[in-house]
C-alpha positions as CSV (number, residue, x, y, z in Angstrom):
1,X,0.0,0.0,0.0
2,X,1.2,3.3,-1.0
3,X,1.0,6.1,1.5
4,X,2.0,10.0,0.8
5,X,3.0,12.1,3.6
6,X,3.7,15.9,3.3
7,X,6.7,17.3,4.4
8,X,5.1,18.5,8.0
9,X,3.5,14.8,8.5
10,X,7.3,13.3,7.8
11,X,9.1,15.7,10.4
12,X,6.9,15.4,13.1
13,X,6.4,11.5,12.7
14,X,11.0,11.4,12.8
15,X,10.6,14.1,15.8
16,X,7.9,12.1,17.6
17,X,9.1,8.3,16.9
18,X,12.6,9.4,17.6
19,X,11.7,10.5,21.2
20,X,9.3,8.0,22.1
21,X,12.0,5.8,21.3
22,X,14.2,7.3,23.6
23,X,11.7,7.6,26.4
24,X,10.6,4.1,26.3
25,X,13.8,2.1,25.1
26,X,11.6,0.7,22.3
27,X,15.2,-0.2,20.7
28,X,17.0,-1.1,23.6
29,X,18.5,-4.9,24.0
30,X,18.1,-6.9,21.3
31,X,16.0,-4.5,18.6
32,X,16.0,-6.5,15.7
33,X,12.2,-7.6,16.3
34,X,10.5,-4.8,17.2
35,X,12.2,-3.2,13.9
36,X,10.6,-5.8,12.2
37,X,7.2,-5.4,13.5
38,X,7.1,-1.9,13.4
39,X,8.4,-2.0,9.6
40,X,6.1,-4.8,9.0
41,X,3.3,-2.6,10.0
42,X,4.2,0.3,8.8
43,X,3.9,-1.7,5.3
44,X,0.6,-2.3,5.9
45,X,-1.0,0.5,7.8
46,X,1.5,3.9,7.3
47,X,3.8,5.4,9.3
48,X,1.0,8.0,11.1
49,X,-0.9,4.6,11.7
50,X,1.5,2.6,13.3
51,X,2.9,5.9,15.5
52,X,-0.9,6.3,16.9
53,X,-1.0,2.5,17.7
54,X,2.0,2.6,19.5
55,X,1.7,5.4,21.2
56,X,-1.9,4.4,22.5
57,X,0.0,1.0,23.9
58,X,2.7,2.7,25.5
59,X,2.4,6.8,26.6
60,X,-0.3,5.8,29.1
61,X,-1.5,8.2,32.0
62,X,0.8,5.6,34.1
63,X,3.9,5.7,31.8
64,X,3.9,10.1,32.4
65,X,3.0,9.9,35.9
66,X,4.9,7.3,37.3
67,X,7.8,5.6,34.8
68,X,8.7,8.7,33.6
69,X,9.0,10.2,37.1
70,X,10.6,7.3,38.4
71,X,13.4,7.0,35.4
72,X,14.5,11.4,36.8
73,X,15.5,9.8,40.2
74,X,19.5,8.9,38.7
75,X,22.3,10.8,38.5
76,X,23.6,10.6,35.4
77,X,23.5,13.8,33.4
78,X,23.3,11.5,30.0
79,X,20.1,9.6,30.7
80,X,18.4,9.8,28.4
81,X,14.8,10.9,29.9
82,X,16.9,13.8,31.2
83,X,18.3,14.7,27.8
84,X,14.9,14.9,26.8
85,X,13.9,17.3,29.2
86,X,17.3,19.4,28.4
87,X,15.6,19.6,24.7
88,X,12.4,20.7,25.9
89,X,13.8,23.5,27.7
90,X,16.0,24.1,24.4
91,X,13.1,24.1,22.2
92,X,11.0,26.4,24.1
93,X,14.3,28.7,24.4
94,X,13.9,28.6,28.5
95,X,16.2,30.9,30.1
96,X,18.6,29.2,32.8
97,X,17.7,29.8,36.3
98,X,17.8,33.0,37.6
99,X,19.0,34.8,34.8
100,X,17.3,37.1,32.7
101,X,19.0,36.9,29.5
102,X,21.0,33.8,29.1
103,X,19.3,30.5,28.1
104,X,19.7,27.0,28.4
105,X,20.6,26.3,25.0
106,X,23.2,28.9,24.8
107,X,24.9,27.0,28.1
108,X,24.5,23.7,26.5
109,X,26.1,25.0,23.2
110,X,29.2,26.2,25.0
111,X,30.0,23.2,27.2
112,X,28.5,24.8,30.6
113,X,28.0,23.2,33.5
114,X,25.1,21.5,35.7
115,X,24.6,22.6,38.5
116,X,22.6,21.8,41.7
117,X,19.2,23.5,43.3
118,X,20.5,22.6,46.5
119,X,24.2,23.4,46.5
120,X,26.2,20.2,47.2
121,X,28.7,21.7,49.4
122,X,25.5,22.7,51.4
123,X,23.8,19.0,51.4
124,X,27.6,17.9,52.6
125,X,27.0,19.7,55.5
126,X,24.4,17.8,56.4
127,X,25.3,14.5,56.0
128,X,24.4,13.7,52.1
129,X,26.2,11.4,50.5
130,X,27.0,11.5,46.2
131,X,24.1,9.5,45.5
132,X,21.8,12.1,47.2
133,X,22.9,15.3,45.9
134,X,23.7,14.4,42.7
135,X,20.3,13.7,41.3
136,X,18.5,14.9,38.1
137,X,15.9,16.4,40.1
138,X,18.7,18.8,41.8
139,X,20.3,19.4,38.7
140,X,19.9,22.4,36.6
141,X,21.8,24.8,34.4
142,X,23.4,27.9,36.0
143,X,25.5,30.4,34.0
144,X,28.6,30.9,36.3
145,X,27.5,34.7,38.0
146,X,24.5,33.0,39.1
147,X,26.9,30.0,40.6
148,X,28.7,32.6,42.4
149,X,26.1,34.3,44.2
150,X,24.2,31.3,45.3
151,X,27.8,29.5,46.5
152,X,27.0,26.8,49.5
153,X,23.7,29.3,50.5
154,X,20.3,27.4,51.2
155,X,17.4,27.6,49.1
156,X,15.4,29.2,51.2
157,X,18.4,31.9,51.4
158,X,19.2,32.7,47.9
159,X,16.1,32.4,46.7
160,X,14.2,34.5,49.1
161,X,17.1,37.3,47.5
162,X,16.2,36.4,44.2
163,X,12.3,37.3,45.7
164,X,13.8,40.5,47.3
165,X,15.4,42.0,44.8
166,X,12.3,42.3,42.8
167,X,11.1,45.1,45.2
168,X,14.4,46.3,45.6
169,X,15.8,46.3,42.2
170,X,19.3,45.8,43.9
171,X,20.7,42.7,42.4
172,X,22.7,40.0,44.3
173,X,21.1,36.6,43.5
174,X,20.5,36.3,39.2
175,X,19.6,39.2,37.5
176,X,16.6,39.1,37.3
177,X,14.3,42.2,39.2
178,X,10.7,41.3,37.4
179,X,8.5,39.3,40.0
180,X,6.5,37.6,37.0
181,X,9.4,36.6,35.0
182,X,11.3,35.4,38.5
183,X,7.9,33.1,38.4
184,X,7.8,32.4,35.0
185,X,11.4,31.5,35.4
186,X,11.0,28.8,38.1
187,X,8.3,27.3,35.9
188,X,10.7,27.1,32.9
189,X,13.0,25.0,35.3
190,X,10.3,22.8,36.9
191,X,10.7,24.5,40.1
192,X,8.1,25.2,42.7
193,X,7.8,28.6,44.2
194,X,7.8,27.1,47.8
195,X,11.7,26.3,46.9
196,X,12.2,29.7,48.7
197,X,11.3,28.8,52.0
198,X,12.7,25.2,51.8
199,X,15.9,24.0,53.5
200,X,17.4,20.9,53.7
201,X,14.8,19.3,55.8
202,X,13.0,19.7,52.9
203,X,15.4,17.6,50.1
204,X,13.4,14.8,49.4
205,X,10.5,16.5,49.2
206,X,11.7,19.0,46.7
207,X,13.2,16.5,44.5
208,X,10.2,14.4,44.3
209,X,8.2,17.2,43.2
210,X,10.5,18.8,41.0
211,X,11.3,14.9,39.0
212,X,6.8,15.5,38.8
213,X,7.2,18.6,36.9
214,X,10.0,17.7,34.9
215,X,8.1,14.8,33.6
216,X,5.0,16.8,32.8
217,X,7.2,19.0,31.0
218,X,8.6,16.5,28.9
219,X,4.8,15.1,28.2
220,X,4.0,18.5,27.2
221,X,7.1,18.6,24.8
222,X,6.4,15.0,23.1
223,X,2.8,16.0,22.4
224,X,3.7,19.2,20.9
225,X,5.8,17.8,18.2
């Protein structure tokens, strides 16, 4: 069966299989057989078909809610639901936290570093081993000013600057003095806004809440492909 696909229907099928494949390992192991079922169906139904059968087996409610969730509690900064959530924030041009004028994807293009919400040197002091503060739900991008200012500080102390300076206008956390882009920001990076009145107490709760949003972000991403 012959099937014609414009130009738009070909790009956003690539875009879309390409990250479902990620998200799910569809590919993963031995990959030899699901290539040929999925090419075998593709023969017979189309491409757009075969996607909307696939996806209807495998993005269900449970699979964003509680896989995806579950696959942002690691460490590595190359896993590769965390990569996708780095491209989400690159295709909506999200700026990096706290700042009001440099971006995620102009830190990823120049080799910067990830950071953590709740400085490390900070979670050290209490206790927290590697495997705790190094998580993808502390993780995010900083450009280095922004580093500097919030050094070993608590959330609930750098934050609440970040907050005060938006009355003030005097900067020393970010630069950013707007209270609805400071907002807008923290949703950009999947953070709640009770982040400024948490402290390490609060760790686990934050992280499980921020690996919530994260994945909702990335749902919103796939289905806007």
């Amino acid at each position: 069966m012959c099937h014609l696909y414009s130009t738009f229907d070909i790009k956003r099928v690539v875009q879309r299989w390409y990250v479902l494949s990620v998200l799910t390992g569809r590919y993963s192991g031995s990959p030899e057989s699901k290539f040929y079922t999925d090419l075998k169906s593709i023969r017979e139904k189309g491409v757009l078909s075969t996607l909307k059968d696939i996806e209807d087996a495998t993005l269900s409610d449970n699979f964003w809610e509680v896989a995806v969730v579950q696959n942002l509690a690691h460490s590595s900064t190359i896993n590769p639901t965390y990569l996708v959530f780095l491209a989400a924030q690159v295709m909506n041009n999200d700026m990096s936290l706290l700042s009001a004028n440099v971006t995620v994807r102009e830190l990823i293009n120049l080799g910067g570093d990830i950071h953590h919400i709740f400085p490390k040197e900070y979670l050290r002091s209490f206790g927290h081993e590697k495997n705790s503060y190094n998580q993808e739900g502390n993780y995010v991008y900083l450009d280095r000013p922004v580093n500097i200012s919030i050094g070993k500080q608590a959330p609930n102390q750098y934050f609440q600057k970040a907050f005060n300076q938006c009355e003030t206008k005097d900067v020393v956390c970010g630069s950013i003095v707007d209270l609805d882009k400071l907002k807008e920001n923290l949703k950009q990076n999947c953070i709640p806004e009770s982040v400024k009145d948490m402290d390490e107490s609060n760790y686990e709760e934050f992280v499980q809440e921020r690996r919530k949003l994260m994945a909702q972000k990335i749902k919103n991403y796939y289905y806007s492909l």
